[in-house]
C-alpha positions as CSV (number, residue, x, y, z in Angstrom):
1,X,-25.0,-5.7,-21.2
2,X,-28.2,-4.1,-21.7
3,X,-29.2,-3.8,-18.4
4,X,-26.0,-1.7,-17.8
5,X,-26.6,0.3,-20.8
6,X,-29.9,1.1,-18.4
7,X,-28.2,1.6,-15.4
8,X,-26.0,4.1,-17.0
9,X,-28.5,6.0,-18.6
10,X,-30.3,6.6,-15.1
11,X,-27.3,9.4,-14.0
12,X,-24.4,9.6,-16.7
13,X,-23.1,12.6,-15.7
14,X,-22.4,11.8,-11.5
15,X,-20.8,8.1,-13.4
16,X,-18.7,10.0,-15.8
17,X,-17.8,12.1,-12.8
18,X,-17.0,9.0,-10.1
19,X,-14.6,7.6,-12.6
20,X,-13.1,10.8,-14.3
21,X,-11.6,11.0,-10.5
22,X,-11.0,7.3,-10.6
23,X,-8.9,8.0,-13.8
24,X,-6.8,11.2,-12.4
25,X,-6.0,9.6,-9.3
26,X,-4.6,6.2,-11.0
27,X,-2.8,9.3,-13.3
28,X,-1.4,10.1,-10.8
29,X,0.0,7.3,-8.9
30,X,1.1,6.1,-11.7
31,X,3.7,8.7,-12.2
32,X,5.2,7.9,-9.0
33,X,8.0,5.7,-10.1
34,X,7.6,2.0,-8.7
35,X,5.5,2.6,-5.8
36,X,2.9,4.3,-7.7
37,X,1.5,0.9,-9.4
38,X,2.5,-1.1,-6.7
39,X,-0.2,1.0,-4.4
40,X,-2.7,1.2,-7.3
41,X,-2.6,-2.4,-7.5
42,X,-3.4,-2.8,-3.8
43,X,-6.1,0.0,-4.0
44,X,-8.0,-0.8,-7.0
45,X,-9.9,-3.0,-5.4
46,X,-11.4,-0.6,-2.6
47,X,-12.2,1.9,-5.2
48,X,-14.3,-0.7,-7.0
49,X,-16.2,-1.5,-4.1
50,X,-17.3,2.0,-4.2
51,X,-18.2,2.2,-7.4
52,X,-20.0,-0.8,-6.4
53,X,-22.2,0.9,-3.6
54,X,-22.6,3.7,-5.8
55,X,-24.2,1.6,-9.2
56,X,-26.6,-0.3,-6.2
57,X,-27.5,3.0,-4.5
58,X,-28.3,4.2,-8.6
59,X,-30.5,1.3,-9.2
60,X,-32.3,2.3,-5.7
61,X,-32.6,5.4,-7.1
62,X,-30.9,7.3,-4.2
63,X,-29.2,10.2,-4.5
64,X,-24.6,9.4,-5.7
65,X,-22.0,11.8,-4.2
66,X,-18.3,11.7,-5.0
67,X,-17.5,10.7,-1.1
68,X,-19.1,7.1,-3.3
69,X,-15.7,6.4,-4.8
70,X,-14.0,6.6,-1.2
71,X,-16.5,3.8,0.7
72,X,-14.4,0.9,0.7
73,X,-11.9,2.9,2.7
74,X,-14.5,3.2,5.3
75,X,-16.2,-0.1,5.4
76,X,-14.8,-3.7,4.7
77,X,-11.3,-2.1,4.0
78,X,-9.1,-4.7,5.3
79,X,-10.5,-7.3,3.5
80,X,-10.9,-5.2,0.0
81,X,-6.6,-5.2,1.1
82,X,-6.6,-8.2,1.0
83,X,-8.1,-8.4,-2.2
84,X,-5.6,-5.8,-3.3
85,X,-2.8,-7.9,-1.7
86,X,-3.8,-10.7,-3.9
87,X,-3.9,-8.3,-7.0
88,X,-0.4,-6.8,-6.2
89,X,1.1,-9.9,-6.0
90,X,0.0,-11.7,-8.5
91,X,0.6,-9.1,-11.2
92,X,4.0,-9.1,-9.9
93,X,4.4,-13.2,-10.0
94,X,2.9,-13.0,-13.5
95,X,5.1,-10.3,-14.6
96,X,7.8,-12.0,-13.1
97,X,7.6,-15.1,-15.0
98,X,6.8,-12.9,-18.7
99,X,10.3,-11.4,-18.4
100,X,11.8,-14.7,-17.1
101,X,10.8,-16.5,-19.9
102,X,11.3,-13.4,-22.7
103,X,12.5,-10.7,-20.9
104,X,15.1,-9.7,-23.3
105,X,13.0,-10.1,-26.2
106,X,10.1,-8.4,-24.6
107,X,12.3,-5.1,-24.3
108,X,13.3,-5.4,-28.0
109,X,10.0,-5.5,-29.4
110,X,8.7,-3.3,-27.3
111,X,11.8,-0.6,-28.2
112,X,11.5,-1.3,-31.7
113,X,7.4,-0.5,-31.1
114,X,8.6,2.8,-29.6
115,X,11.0,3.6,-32.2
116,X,8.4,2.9,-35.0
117,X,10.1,0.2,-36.7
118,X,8.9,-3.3,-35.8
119,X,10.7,-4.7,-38.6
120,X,13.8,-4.8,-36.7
121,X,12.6,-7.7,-34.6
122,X,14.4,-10.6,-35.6
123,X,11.5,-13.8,-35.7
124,X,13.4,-15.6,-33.0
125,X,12.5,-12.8,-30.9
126,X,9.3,-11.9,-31.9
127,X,8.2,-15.4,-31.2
128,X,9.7,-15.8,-27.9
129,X,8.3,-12.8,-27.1
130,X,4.9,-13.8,-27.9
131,X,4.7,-17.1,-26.1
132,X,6.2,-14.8,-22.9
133,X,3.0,-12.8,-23.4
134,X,0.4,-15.3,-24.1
135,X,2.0,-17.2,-21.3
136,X,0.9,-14.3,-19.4
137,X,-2.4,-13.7,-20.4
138,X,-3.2,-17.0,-19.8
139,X,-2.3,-16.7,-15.9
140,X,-4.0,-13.0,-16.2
141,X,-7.7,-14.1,-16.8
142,X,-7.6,-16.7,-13.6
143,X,-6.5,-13.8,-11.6
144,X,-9.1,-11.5,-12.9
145,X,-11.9,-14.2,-12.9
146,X,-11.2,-14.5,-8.9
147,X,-10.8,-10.8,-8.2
148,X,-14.0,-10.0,-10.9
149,X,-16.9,-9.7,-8.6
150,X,-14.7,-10.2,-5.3
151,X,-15.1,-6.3,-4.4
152,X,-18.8,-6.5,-4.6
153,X,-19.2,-9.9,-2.4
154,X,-17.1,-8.0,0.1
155,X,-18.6,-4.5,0.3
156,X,-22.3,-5.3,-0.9
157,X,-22.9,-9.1,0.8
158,X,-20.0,-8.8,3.5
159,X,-18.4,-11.9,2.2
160,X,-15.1,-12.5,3.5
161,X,-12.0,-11.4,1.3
162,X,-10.5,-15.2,0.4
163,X,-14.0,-16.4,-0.1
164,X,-15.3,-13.7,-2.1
165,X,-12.0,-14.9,-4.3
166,X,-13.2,-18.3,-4.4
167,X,-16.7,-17.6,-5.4
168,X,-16.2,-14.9,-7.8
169,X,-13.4,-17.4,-9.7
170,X,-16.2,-20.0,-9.0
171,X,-19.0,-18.3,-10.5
172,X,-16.8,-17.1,-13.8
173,X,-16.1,-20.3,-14.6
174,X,-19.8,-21.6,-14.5
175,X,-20.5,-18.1,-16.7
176,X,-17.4,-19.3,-19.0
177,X,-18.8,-18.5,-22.5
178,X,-20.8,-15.3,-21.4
179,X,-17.6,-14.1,-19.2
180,X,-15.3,-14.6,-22.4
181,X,-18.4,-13.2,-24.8
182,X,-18.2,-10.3,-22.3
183,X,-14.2,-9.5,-22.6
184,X,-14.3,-9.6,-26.3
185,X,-17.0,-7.1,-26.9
186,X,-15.5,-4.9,-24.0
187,X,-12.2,-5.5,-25.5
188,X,-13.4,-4.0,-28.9
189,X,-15.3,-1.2,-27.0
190,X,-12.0,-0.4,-25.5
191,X,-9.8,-0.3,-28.5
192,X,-12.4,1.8,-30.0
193,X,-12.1,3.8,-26.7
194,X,-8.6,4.1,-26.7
195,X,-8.7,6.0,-30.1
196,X,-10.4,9.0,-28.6
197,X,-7.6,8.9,-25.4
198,X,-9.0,10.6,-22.2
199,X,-12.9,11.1,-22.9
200,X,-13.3,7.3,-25.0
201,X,-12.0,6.2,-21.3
202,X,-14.3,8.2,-19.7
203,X,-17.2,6.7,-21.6
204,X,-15.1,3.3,-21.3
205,X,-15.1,2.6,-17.7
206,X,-18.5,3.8,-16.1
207,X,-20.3,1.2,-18.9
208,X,-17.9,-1.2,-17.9
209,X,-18.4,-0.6,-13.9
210,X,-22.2,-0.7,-14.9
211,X,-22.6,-3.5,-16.6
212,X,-19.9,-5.5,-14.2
213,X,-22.5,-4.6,-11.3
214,X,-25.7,-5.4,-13.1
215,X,-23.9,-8.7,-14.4
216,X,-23.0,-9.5,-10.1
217,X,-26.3,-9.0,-9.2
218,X,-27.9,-11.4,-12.3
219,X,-25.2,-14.3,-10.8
220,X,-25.7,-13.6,-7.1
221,X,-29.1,-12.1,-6.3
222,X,-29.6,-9.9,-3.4
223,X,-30.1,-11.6,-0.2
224,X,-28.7,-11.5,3.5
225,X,-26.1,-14.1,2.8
226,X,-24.8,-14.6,-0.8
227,X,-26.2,-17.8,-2.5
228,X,-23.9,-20.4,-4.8
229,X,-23.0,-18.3,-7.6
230,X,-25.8,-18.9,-10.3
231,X,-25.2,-20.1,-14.4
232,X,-27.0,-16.7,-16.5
233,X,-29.8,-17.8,-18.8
């Protein structure tokens, strides 16, 4: 994490910037009812391919301009689709099987959240409900291990889409303790985040773009074609 403690300091301001826009745009498709995550889904991974040329152009100490956020819509875009495609859909399995397996329940807690009294939960529920979510999350962190560094093997090595998938699941997996030691202390960083809404965001997700780039670049090193994804010391 250091070293993307370092690459942030070298321009906060144009990374604050890149994903401040990163942030109003997923504002605002998320307001669009249905559609609206269904097309950030597919997108997200296109806009982190830009942030991805943008953190290697920063460490080349070249010059970062907005139109930085917008380059996987210009280069490598149908297989960063794909890699959306496989985002989109497996949220939606995943989701899919949560509410089949506590759908009911996960609406009552999740009411009795809103309405500020959780006590209302019966147990029945509230345990149903949990093993629906930790079901879940369990089929979540395959997803995001395959999709991790799967926009930068695309846009930055020219790796095709399905086995950029394979070697970014590939490489997490060998990385297993530092990947998980990674999601905790982001994890924290977020909640901690979270309390300060819109700017602890801000701060948030340029350290975590950062460090996911500097973190790539540790497991596969620069070269004309991508090597075996490497264990870190």
């Amino acid at each position: 994490m250091a070293g993307g403690f370092g690459l942030f300091r070298k321009n906060p301001v144009i990374l604050l910037v890149l994903n401040m826009v990163l942030l109003l745009i997923a504002l605002a498709l998320s307001v669009v009812p249905v559609v609206g995550m269904y097309l950030l889904y597919l997108l997200t991974p296109l806009f982190l391919a830009g942030l991805m040329v943008a953190c290697r152009d920063l460490a080349a100490g070249e010059e970062i301009e907005i139109a930085h956020l917008f380059h996987g819509f210009r280069e490598a875009s149908s297989q960063l689709i794909t890699l959306g495609g496989v985002y989109l859909v497996g949220n939606v399995l995943i989701a899919g099987i949560a509410m089949a397996l506590g759908g009911e329940e996960l609406r009552e807690v999740m009411k009795a959240a809103a309405s500020g009294s959780p006590q209302s939960v019966s147990a029945q529920a509230a345990d149903k409900a949990s093993v629906a979510v930790l079901i879940g999350a369990a089929l979540y962190i395959p997803l995001v291990m395959a999709l991790w560094f799967a926009p930068a093997l695309v846009i930055l090595d020219k790796v095709p889409g399905w086995r950029a998938l394979g070697l970014s699941l590939r490489a997490c997996l060998l990385n297993i303790l530092p990947f998980l030691l990674y999601g905790a202390i982001m994890s924290v960083l977020l909640l901690l985040a979270l309390m300060l809404v819109v700017l602890g965001l801000a701060l948030w997700v340029p350290l975590a773009v950062a460090t996911t780039y500097v973190s790539y670049r540790e497991v596969f090193p620069a070269a004309s074609k991508p090597a075996q994804p490497a264990a870190l010391p």
